[in-house]
N, C-alpha and C positions, 0 to 999 in steps of 0.2 A: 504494500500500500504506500503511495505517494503521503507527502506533507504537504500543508501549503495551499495557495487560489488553486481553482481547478476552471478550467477553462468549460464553459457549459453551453457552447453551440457549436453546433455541427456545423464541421468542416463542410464544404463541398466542392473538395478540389477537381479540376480538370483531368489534373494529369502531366500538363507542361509547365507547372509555376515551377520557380527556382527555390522557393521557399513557401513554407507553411504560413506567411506573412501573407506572401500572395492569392491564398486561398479566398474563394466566397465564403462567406460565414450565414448560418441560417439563423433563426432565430432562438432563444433561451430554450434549453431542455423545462418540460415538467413534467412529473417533480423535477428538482435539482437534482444531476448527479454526486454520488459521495466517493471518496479516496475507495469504496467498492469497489467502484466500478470502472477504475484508471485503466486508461488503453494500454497496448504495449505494442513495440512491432519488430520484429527482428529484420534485421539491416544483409545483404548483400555484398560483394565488394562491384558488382557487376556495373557500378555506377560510380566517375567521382566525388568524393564525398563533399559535399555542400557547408558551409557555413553555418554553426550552430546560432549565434546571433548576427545580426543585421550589418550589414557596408556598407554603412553609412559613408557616401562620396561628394555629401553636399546641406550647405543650410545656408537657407535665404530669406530673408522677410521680404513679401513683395504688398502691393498696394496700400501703400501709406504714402505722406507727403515727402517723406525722404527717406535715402538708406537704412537711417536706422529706428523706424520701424514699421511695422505690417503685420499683415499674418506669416506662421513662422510656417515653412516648407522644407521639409528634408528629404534628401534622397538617399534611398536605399538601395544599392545595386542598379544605378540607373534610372529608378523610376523616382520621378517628383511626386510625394503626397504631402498632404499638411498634419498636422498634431489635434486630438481633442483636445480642448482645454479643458478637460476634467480632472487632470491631474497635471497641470500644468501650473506652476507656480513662479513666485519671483525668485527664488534662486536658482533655477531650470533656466528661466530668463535671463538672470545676470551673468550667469558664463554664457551663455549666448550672445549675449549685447559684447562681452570683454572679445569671443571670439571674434565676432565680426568688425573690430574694433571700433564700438559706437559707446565706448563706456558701459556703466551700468543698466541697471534695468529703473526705470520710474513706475511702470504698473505693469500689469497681464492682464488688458480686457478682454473678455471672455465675450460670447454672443456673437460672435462672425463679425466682430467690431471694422474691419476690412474686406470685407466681403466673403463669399463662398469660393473656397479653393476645388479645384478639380482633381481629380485621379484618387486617389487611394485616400484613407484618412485611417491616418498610422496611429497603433493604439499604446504605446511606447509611452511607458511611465518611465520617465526620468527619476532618480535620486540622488541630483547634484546634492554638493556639502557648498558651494558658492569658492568654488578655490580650485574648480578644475580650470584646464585654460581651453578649454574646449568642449562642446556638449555631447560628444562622442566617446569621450575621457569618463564622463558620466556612469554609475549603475543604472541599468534599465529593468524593467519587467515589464511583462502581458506583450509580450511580441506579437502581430500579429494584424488583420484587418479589425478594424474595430466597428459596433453597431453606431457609431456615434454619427450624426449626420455634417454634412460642411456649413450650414448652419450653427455650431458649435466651435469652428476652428479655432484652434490656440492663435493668440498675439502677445506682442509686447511694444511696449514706448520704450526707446530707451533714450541715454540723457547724451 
């Protein structure tokens, strides 16, 4: 038995994502699944093996009045998706604003305060300590597609 969040919507992968990140997700199991009922899968060599968390190659705030701020976009392996701000805070923010070198963070408004970003909406809970020098430096959890709509997109002002 697993410890720990348990992921509770079904996958519904294709077959060609590069990651479990890239899957469709369905909607909430009910009941809830319990550490029960944890999947497992045994692995193959017949395929190179994939990266366990995200490659991350890129972070950008775009529609705001200037660089440094907007809605936050990261890319994973190529693909641009934006952040829920559900778990996005201001020191997630602050090493974001120090990476992209716009100083610190002044707020994280939440609400699609920049409008609705396109493509994926990455559900990557950051746990900066505010002392990385980069938000990739970062601990993450919940990898993956998230239910949260672009209506929701993480932002930051920074100073």
């Amino acid at each position: 038995k697993g410890v720990g969040s348990i992921w509770d919507r079904e996958l519904q992968c294709l077959g060609n994502e590069s990651l479990l990140a890239f899957c469709p997700t369905g909607s909430p199991r009910h009941p809830p699944c319990t550490h029960a009922n944890d999947a497992s899968v045994t692995c193959t060599r017949a395929f190179s093996p994939l990266p366990l968390s995200p490659e991350y190659t890129g972070f950008r705030l775009v529609n705001g009045s200037t660089a440094c701020d907007g809605r936050v976009e990261v890319q994973v392996l190529g693909t641009w998706g934006t952040l829920c701000d559900s778990h996005w805070d201001l020191l997630d923010a602050h090493v974001l604003c120090r990476h992209l070198g716009c100083g610190f963070a002044e707020s994280v408004p939440g609400a699609g305060r920049f409008g609705r970003g396109t493509g994926p909406t990455w559900r990557e809970s950051f746990h900066c300590d505010g002392t990385e020098a980069q938000l990739g430096q970062c601990p993450v959890t919940a990898l993956g597609a998230s239910p949260c709509s672009h209506d929701r997109d993480a932002a930051v002002i920074c100073s």
